[in-house]
BAVEX-556663 format. One record per residue (C-alpha): residue number from 1; residue in one letter; x, y, z. Coordinates in nm, 2 decimals. Example, Ala and Ser with C-alpha at 12.3 -4.5 7.8 and 13.67 -1.06 7.14 Angstrom:
% BAVEX-556663
1	A	1.23	-0.45	0.78 .
2	S	1.37	-0.11	0.71 .
This chain:
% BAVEX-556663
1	X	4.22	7.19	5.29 .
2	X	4.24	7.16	5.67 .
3	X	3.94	7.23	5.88 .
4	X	3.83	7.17	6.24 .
5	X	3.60	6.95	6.43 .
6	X	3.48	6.85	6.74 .
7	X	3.68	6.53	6.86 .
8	X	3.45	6.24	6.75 .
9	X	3.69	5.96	6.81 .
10	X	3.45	5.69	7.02 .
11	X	3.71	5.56	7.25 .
12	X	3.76	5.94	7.31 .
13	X	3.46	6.02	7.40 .
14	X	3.37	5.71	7.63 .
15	X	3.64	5.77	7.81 .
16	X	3.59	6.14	7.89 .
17	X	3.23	5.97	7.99 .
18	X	3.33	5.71	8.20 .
19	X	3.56	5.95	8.34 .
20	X	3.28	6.21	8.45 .
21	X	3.05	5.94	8.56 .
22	X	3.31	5.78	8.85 .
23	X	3.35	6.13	8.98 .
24	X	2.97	6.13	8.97 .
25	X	2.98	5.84	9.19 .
26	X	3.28	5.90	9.40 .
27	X	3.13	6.23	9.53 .
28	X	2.73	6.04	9.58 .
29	X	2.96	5.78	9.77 .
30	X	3.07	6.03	10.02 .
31	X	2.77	6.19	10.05 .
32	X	2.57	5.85	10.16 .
33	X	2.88	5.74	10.35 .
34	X	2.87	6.05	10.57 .
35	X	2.43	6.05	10.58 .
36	X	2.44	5.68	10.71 .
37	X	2.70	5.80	11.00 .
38	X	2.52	6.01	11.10 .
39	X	2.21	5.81	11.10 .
40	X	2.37	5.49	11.23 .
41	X	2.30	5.61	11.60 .
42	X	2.36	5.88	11.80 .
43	X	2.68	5.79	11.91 .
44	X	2.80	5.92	11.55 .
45	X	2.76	6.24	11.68 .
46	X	3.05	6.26	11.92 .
47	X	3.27	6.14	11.66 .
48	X	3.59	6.33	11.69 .
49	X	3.74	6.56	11.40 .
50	X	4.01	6.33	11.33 .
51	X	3.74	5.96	11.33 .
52	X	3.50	6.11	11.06 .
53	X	3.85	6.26	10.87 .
54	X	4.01	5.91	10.88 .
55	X	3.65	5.81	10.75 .
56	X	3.63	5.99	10.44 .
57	X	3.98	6.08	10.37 .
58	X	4.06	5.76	10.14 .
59	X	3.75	5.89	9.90 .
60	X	3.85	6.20	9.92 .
61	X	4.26	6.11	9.80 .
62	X	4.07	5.88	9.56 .
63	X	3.82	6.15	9.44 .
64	X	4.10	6.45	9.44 .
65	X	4.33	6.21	9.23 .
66	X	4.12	6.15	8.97 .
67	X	3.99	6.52	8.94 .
68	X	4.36	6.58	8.93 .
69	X	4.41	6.30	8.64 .
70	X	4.07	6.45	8.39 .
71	X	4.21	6.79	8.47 .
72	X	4.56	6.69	8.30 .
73	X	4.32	6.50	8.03 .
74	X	4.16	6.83	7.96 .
75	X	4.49	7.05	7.93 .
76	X	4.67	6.77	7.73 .
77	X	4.36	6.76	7.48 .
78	X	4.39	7.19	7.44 .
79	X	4.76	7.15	7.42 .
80	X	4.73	6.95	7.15 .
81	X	4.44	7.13	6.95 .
82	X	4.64	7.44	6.99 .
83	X	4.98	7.27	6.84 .
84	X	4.70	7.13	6.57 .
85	X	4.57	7.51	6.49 .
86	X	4.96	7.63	6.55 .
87	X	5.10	7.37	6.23 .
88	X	4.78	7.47	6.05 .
89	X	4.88	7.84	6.06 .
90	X	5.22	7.80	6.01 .
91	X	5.16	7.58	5.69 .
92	X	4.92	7.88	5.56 .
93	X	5.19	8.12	5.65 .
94	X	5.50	7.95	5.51 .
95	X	5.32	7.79	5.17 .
96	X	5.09	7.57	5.03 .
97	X	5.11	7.28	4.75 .
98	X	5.13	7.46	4.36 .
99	X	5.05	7.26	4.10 .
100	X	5.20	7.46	3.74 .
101	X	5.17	7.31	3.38 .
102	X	5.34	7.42	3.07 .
103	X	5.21	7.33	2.73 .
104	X	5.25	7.37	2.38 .
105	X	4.87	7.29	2.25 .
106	X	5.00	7.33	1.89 .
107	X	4.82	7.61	1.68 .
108	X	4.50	7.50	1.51 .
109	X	4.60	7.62	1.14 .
110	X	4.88	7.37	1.10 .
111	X	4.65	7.05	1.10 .
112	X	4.39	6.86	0.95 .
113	X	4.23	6.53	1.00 .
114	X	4.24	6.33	1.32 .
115	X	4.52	6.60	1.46 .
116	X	4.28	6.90	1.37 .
117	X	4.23	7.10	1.65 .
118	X	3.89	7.06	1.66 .
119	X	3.94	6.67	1.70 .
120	X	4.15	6.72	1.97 .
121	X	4.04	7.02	2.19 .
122	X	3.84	6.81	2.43 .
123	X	4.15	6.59	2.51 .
124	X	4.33	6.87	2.60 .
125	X	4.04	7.01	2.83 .
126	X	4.01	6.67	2.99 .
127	X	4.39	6.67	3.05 .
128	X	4.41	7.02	3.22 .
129	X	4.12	6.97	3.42 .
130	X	4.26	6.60	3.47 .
131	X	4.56	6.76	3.69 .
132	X	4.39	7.08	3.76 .
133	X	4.71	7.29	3.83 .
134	X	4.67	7.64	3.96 .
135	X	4.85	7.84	3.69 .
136	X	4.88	7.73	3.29 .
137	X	5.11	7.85	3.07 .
138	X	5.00	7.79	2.69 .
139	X	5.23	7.85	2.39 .
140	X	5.10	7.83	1.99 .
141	X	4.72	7.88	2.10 .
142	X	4.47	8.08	1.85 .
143	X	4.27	8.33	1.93 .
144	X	3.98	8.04	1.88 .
145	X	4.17	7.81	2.09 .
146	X	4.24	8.07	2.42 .
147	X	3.89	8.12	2.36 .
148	X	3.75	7.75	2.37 .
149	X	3.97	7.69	2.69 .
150	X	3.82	8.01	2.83 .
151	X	3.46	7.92	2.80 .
152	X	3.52	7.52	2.88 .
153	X	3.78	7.51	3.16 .
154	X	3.58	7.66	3.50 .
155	X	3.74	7.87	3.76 .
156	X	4.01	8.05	3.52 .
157	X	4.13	8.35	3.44 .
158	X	4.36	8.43	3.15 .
159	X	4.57	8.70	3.04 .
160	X	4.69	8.62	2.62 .
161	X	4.88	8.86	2.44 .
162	X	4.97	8.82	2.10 .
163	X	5.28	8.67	2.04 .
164	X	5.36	8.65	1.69 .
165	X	5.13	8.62	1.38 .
166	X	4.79	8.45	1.50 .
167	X	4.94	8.31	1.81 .
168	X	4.92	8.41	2.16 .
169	X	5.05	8.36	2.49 .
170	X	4.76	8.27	2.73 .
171	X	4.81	8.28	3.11 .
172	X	4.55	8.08	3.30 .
173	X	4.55	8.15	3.66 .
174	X	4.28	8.01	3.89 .
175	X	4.10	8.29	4.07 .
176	X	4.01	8.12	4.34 .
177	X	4.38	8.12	4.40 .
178	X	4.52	8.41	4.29 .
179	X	4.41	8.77	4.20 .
180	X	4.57	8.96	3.88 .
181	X	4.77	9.25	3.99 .
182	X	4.96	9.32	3.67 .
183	X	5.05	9.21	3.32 .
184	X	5.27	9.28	2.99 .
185	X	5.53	9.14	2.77 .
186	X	5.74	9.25	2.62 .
187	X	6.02	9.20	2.30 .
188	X	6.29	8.91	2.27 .
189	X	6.32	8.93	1.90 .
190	X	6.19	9.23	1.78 .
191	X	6.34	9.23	1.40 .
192	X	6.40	8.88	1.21 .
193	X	6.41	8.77	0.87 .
194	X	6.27	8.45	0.92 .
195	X	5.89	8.37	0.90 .
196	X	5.75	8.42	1.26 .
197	X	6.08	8.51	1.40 .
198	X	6.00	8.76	1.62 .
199	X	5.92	8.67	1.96 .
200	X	5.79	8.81	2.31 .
201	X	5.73	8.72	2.65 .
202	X	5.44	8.75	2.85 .
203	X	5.43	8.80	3.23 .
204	X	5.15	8.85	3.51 .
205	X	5.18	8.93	3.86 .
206	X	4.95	8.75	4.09 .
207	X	4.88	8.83	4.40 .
208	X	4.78	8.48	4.64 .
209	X	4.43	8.54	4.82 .
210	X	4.48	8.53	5.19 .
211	X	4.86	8.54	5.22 .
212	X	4.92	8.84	5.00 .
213	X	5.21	8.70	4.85 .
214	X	5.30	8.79	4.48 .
215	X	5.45	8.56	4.23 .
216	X	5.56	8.63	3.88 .
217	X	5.47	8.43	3.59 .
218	X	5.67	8.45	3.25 .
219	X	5.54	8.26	2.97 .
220	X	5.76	8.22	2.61 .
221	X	5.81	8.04	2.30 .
222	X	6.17	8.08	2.15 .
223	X	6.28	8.06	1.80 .
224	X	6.51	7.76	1.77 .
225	X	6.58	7.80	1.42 .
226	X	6.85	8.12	1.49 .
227	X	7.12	8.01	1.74 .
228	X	7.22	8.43	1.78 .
229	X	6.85	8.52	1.84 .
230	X	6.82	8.25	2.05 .
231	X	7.07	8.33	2.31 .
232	X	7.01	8.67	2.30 .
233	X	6.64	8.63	2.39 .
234	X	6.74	8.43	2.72 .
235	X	7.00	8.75	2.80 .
236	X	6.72	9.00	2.76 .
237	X	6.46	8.77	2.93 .
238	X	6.68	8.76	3.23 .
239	X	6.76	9.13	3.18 .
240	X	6.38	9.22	3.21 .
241	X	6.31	8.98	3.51 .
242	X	6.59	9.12	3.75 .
243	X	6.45	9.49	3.66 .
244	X	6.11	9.43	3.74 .
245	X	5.91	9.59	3.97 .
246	X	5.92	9.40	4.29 .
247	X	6.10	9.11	4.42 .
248	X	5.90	8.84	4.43 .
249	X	5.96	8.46	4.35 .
250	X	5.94	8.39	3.96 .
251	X	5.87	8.13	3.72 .
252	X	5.96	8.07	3.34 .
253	X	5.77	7.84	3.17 .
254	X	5.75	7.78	2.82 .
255	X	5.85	7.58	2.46 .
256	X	6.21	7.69	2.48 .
257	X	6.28	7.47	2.14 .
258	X	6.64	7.42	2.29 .
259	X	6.75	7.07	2.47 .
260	X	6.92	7.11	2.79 .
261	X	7.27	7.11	2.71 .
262	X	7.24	7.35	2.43 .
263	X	7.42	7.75	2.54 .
264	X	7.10	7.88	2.64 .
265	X	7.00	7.64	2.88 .
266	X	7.31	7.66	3.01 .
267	X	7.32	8.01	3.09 .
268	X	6.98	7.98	3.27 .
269	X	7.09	7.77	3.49 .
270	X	7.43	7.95	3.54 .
271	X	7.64	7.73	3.42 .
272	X	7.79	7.92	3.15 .
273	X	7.79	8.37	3.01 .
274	X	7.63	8.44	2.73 .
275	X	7.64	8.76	2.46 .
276	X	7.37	9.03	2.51 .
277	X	7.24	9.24	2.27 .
278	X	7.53	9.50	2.39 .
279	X	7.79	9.21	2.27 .
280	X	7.89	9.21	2.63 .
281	X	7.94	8.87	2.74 .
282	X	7.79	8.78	3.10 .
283	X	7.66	8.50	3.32 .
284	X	7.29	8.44	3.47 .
285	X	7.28	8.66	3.79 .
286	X	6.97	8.47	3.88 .
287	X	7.03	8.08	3.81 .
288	X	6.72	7.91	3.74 .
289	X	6.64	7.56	3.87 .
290	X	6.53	7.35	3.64 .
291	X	6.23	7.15	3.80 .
292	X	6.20	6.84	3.67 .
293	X	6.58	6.75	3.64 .
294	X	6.55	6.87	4.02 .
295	X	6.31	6.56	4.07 .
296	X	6.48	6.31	3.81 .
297	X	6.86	6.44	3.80 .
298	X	6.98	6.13	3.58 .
299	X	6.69	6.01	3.42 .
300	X	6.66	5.95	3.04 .
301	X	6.33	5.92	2.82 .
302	X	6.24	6.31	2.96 .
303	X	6.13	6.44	2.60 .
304	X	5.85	6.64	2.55 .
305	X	5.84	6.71	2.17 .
306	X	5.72	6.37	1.95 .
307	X	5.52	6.48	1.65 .
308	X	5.16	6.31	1.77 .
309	X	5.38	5.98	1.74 .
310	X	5.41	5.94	2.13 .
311	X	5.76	5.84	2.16 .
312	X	5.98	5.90	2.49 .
313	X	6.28	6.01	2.31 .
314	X	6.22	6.29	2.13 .
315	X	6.39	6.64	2.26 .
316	X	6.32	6.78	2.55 .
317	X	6.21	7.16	2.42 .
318	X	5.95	7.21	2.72 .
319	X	6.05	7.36	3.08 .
320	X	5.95	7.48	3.40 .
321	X	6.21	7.68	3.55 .
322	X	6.17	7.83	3.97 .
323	X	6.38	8.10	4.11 .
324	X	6.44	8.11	4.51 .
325	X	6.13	8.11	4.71 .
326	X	6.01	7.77	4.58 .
327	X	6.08	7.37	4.70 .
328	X	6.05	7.11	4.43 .
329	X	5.81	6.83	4.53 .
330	X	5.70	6.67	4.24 .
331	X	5.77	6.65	3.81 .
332	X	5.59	6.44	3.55 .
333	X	5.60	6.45	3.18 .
334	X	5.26	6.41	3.09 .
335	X	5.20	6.10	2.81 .
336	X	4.83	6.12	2.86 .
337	X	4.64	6.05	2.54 .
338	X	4.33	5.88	2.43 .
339	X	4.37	5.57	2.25 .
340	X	4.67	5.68	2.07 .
341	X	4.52	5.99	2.00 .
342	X	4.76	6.29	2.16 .
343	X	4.62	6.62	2.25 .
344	X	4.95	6.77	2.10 .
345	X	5.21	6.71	1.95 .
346	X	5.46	6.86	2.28 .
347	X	5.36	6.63	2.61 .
348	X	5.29	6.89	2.88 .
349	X	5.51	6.96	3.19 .
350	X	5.33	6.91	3.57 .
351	X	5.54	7.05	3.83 .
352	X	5.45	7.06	4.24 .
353	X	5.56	7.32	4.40 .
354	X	5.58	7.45	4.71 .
355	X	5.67	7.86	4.88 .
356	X	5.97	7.84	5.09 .
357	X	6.07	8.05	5.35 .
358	X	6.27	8.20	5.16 .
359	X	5.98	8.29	4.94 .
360	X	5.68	8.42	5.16 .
């Protein structure tokens, strides 16, 4: 992103030129004014001291004030280069722009016709590589569909574990960026009675090449047809991310099929305890920030779910959500689609971020 170059601003550079040339001259001036007294007559030469001193002394002020005037030039031009290369480091040190999507890319044995997935598979490759974010989390994708976004999107790596029946949770990190360090998931509902009700959550931790800061990325899909199972699956995802490993800055991203004032939202953001699988009721230790209220805190029309119909006001089921150790820059709901035609039927999530202080 940054690099450095040799200063080719013109005016610069004509008047470091100009500069060198009048000392040129100055000191050629002296030199002749001091030959042609001395070959003036012979009289020159019982010139006092102080006659040839008050002779030369204005070009020599002249001469000595101007050396005096390129010299501050010089330190004022490596003073500034220095504060350039300073910013520079401290920008590399403290954090760089992220760019994380979250999207629900619908699982490609529910449709056919013009919302098949094979008629809509290079809409949603144009749309990832259209924002180009450095981490992707992907909820409802196939084992053919992590697999066509594998081979067509350049510059990822993914980590998918299965999720429940056919679908999987896939990861996509860019490994330019970051380096794996570790993976897993693990259980939110382990037992149910409904059709695909079990759930799990996956999680990476990547390692950023040349700061060697880690970052943890959870990636979910909950159940919204069991209110119980649902709020009990945002206790034990919380539960798991305050007893991993290390402490580094997390995000949760995922279909969360829950609107934001339902309970579980609520208690993910702090606002509110919650049951456990214990029966112990208890708040979120770790509020979460919710991103894109964080950018649009009283906006309407934020709905990510809409059937392939494109309308603004459906629920809002899809969320990025920060811990510490990240600054909000940017949100969008993505309404990208081609001619009508949507890549899914959940608009994706963009959020910019940034590593705080806090966080490197």
């Amino acid at each position: 992103m940054y690099s450095t170059r040799r200063n080719s601003d013109p005016k610069n550079c004509s008047r470091q030129t100009e500069l060198g040339s009048d000392l040129f001259l100055l000191h050629r001036a002296i030199a002749e004014e001091i030959c042609s007294n001395r070959r003036s007559d012979a009289s020159a030469l019982t010139l006092s001291s102080s006659d040839g001193l008050s002779a030369i002394l204005p070009m020599v002020i002249k001469s000595l004030f101007l050396w005096l005037k390129m010299t501050f030039r010089y330190w004022k031009t490596c003073s500034t280069i220095c504060l350039v290369a300073f910013s520079v480091c401290s920008l590399s040190a403290e954090g760089s722009d992220l760019t994380v999507m979250t999207f629900n890319i619908r699982w490609d044995g529910l449709d056919r016709g013009a919302h098949s997935w094979d008629n809509r598979k290079l809409d949603v490759t144009v749309l990832i590589e259209k924002y180009a974010p450095d981490l992707v989390a992907l909820q409802e994708a196939s084992r053919r569909q992590t697999q066509y976004l594998h081979d067509s999107l350049h510059g990822y790596e993914s980590f998918s574990p299965q999720h429940e029946r056919a679908k999987y949770h896939a990861i996509l990190f860019r490994t330019q960026r970051f380096s794996l360090v570790a993976q897993g998931s693990f259980w939110l509902v382990k037992y149910s009675d409904l059709p695909g009700g079990t759930r799990r959550c996956a999680w990476v931790r990547l390692r950023e090449t040349g700061s060697g800061r880690g970052i943890y990325v959870y990636n979910l899909h909950l159940d919204g047809r069991s209110p119980v199972a649902h709020e009990k699956s945002v206790v034990t995802l919380m539960e798991e991310i305050r007893n991993r490993k290390f402490t580094d800055p997390f995000l949760v991203m995922g279909d969360f099929n829950a609107v934001e004032t339902s309970r579980s939202i609520s208690y993910l953001k702090g606002k509110m305890p919650l049951q456990g699988q214990g029966g112990q009721s208890r708040f979120n230790l770790i509020p979460l920030v919710d991103t894109v209220r964080e950018i649009f805190p009283t906006a309407n029309s934020l709905g990510t779910a809409h059937g392939f119909r494109g309308n603004l006001d459906g629920g809002r089921l899809d969320y990025i959500f920060v811990s510490e150790g990240f600054e909000v820059q940017n949100a969008k709901v993505v309404h990208d689609n081609n001619n009508s035609r949507y890549p899914s039927d959940h608009f994706p999530v963009v959020v910019d971020l940034q590593f705080s202080k806090q966080g490197s």
